[in-house]
N, C-alpha and C positions, 0 to 999 in steps of 0.2 A: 707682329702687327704693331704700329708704332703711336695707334691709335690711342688718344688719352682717355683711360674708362671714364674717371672719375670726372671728367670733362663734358664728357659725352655717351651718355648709356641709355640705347634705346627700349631698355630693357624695364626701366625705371618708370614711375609716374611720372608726367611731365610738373612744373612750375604753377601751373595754373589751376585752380577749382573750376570743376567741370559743373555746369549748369544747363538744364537739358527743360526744354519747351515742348508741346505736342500742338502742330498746326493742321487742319485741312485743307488740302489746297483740290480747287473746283478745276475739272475743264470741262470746258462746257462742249468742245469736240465732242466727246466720246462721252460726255453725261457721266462724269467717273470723277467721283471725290477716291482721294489719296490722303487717309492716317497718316501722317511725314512726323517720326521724330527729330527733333534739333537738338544737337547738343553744339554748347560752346561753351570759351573761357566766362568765370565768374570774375566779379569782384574778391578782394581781400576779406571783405566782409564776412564771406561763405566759407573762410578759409577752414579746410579738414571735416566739413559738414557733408560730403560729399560719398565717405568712409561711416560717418556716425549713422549707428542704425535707431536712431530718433531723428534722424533728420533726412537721411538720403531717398530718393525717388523709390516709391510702393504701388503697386500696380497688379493686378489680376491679367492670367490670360486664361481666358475662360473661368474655370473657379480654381485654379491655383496660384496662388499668392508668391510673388515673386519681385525683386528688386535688383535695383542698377544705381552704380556709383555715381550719381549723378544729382544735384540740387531741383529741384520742379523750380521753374520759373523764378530763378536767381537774376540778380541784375548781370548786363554784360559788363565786360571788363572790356574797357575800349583798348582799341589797337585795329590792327587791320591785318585780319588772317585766309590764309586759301581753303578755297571749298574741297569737301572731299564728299563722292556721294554714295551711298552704299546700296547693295540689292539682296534681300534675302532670297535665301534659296525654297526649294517645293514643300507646299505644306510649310512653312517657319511663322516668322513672324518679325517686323522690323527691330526688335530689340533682340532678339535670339543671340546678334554677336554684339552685343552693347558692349562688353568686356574691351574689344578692339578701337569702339566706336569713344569709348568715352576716354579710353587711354593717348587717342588722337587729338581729340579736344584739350587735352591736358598738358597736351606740348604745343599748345597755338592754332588747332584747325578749326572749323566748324564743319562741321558734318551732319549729315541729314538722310535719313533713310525711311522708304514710303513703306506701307503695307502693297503686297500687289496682292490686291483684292483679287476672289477668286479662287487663289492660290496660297492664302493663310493657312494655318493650323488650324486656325475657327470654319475656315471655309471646310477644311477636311472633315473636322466634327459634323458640320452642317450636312454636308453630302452621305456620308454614313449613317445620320441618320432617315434622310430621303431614302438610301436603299433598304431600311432594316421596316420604313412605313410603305416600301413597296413603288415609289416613285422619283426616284432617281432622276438627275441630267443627265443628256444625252452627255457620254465621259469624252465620245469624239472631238461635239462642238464645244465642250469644256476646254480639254486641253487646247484647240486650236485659238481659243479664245485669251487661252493664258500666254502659248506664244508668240501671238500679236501684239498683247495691249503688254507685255512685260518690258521690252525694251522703250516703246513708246513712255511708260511712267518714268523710266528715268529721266529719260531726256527732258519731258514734260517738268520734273523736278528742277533739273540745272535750272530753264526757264525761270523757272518761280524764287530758285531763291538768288536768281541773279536779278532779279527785279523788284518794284518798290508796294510786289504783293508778299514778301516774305515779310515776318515780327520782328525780324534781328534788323539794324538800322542798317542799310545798303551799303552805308560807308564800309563797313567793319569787313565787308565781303571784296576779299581781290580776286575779280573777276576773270584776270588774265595769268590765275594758277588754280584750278581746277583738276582734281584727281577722280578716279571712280573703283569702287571694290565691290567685290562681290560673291558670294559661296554656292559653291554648288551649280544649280540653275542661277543663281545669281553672278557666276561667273560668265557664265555663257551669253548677257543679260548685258552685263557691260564690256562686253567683249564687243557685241553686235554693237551699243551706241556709241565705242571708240571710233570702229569703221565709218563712220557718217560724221562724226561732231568734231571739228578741226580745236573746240574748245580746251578737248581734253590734251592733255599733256602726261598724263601718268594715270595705269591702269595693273590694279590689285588683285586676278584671276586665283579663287582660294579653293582647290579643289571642286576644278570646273567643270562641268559638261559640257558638250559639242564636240568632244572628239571620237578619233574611231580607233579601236584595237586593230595595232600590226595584224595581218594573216586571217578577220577575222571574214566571216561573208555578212554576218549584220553589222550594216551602217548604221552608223548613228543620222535621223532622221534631222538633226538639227545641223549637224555638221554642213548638207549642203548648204544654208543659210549663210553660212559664218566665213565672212571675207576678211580673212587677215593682211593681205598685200594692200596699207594703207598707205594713204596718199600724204600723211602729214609725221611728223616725227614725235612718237608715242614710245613710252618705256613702261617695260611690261617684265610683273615680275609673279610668274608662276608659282606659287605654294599649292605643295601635294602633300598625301601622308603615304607613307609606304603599303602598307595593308587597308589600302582602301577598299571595302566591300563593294561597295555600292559604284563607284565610278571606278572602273581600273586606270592605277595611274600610267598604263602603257598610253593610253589614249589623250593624256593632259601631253606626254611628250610629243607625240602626234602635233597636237595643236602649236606648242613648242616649236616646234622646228619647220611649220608653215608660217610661225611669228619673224617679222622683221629684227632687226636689232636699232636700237637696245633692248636685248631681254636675257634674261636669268629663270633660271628654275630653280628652288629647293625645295627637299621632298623629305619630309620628317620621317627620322625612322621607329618603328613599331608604334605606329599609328594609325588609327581607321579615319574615316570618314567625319563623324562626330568629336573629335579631337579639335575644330573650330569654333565650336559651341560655347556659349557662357557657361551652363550645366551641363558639361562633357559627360559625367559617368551616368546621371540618371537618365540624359535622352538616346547615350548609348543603347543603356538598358531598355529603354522605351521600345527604340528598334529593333532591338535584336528580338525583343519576344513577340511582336507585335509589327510587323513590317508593313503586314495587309493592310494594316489602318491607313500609311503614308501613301502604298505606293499600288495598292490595288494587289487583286489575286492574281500576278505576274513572276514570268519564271525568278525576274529579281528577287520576291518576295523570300523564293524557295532558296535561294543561294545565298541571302541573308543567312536565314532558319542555319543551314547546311554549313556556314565557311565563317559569319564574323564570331570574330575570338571572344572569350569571355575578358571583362574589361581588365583583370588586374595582371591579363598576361599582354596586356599592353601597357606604352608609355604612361610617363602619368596625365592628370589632367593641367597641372601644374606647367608640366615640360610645354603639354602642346599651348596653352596661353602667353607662353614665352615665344616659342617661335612665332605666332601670327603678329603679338604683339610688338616684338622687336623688332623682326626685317619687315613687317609693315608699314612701322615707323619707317625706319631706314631708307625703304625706298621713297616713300613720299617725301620725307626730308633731304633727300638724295634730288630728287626730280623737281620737284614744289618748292622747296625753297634754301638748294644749290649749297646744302650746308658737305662742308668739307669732309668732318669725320665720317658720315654717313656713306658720303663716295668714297671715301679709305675703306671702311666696311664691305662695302659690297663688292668692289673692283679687287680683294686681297684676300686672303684665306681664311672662307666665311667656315669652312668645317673646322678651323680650329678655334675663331670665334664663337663659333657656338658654343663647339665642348667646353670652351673655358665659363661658358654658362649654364653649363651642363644640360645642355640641347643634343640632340644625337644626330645628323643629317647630310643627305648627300646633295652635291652640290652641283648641278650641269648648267654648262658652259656653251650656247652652240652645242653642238651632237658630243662633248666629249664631256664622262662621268668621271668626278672626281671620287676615290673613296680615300678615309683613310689608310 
């Protein structure tokens, strides 16, 4: 590959101090405020404050104490950068992949990612404790409730920060490059508002749900929903992990290969589910002992218990913040803003690009897998 690392390495922090705001944003449709974090370029001012742990963004979720490479309410650094928008996945929480979010910010994005209420980590707390006082949601009208309003909050998002209801000055926002990501159910999340929003231009599916296992006879109930024969020219770049517990990655290729082109898959190897995560090995562990709490007393639960691997005979957590963080980049830089090495990267041989980053992963192309 003829690509100049030291030029170009999406592997790297970007240029810029990342400076990260928390907004509400109202719709009065649906009577639904939206927790949105923003993150975007700082001033020179904040330079390396962003790393400094007297200085970097600190925050509780729930009662455990947690932080993100990111300045609280830094000045912007003016320029005019493309939106990118993010979705977390079931049970998380909008900062869960900050790690991606702020490493995007740091090469010129702004990015913004709502809580989908409902469907938080807090909301999970909440509801288990309803069934433990004996008075539970109905879980039917729950869920149905989560996958209505989940894709509606994204979109409701672009909205707001393409308008002069968002804190960051309008200017700063180019309106006509717009990306969207998403993990897990949050794959699925903006997968569904690529299909409708002619805005988007580039879509970041991280170990998604809505697809269905070859041979299997349960369907995936979201999969009818999910219209991939889109009407406008969208590039879509799938990230799986190989040992995925929880979503089998036969079912992301599924989705794959009812996806249009432009699109790419790569699928980390000896990697689970939680490999996407800012804190890979402790929400690993969170899950594996503990499944029922996320996902209810469901056969999933048991095949959790039953099949994910203990962490240290998986990749590291290191490897997997490398792969999300770098072909994430990549692609959005690739699509959003037409930068050349980025398209050398992706279009050329990315399983050796990786190993030379000591990344492990296979690479499908259309229906044909590459290995080494």
């Amino acid at each position: 590959m003829n690509t100049n690392i030291t030029k170009y390495n999406p592997f790297n922090r970007g240029p810029f101090t990342v400076g990260v705001l928390t907004q509400n944003f109202h719709d009065s449709k649906r009577n639904r405020t939206l927790p949105t974090e923003i993150w975007f370029p700082a001033t020179d001012e904040f330079k390396n404050k962003d790393f400094d742990e007297t200085t970097k963004d600190k925050y509780l979720m729930g009662d455990i104490p947690s932080s993100q490479n990111a300045v609280r309410d830094a000045e912007f650094h003016e320029g005019v950068y493309p939106l990118i928008v993010f979705s977390h996945g079931h049970g998380a929480h909008r900062r869960l992949t900050s790690h991606l979010c702020t490493h995007l910010a740091s090469h010129g994005y702004i990015v913004a990612a709502p809580d989908h209420l409902g469907n938080t980590y807090l909301d999970l707390l909440n509801y288990k404790e309803q069934i433990q006082k004996g008075t539970p949601q109905n879980l039917e009208e729950l869920d149905r409730q989560i996958f209505m309003n989940r894709p509606i909050d994204i979109k409701f998002i672009i909205d707001c920060m393409t308008s002069d209801k968002v804190k960051i000055p309008l200017k700063m926002i180019d309106v006509s490059r717009i990306g969207v990501a998403g993990y897990s159910y949050g794959g699925w999340t903006v997968l569904m508002v690529a299909s409708s929003d002619s805005r988007i231009s580039a879509v970041l599916p991280i170990a998604s749900l809505g697809g269905n296992i070859p041979g299997s006879s349960e369907l995936n109930p979201l999969s009818q929903f999910l219209n991939l024969n889109w009407k406008h020219n969208i590039a879509t770049l799938y990230l799986a992990a190989q040992n995925d517990t929880i979503i089998d990655v036969r079912s992301i290729h599924e989705m794959f290969k009812l996806t249009l082109d432009p699109k790419e898959m790569i699928v980390l190897l000896h990697a689970d589910h939680l490999h996407f995560c800012k804190e890979v090995e402790s929400t690993h562990n969170l899950i594996q002992k503990q499944p029922e709490l996320f996902f209810g007393d469901v056969p999933l639960a048991q095949k959790i218990k039953e099949q994910m691997l203990p962490f240290d005979k998986l990749c590291s957590a290191e490897e997997g913040h490398a792969f999300l963080q770098g072909l994430g980049l990549a692609h959005m830089d690739a699509h959003l803003k037409k930068n050349s090495n980025a398209i050398e990267i992706l279009s050329g041989d990315i399983i050796d690009f990786m190993s030379e980053n000591n990344v492990n992963v296979l690479h499908i192309e259309s229906n044909f897998i590459r290995k080494r």
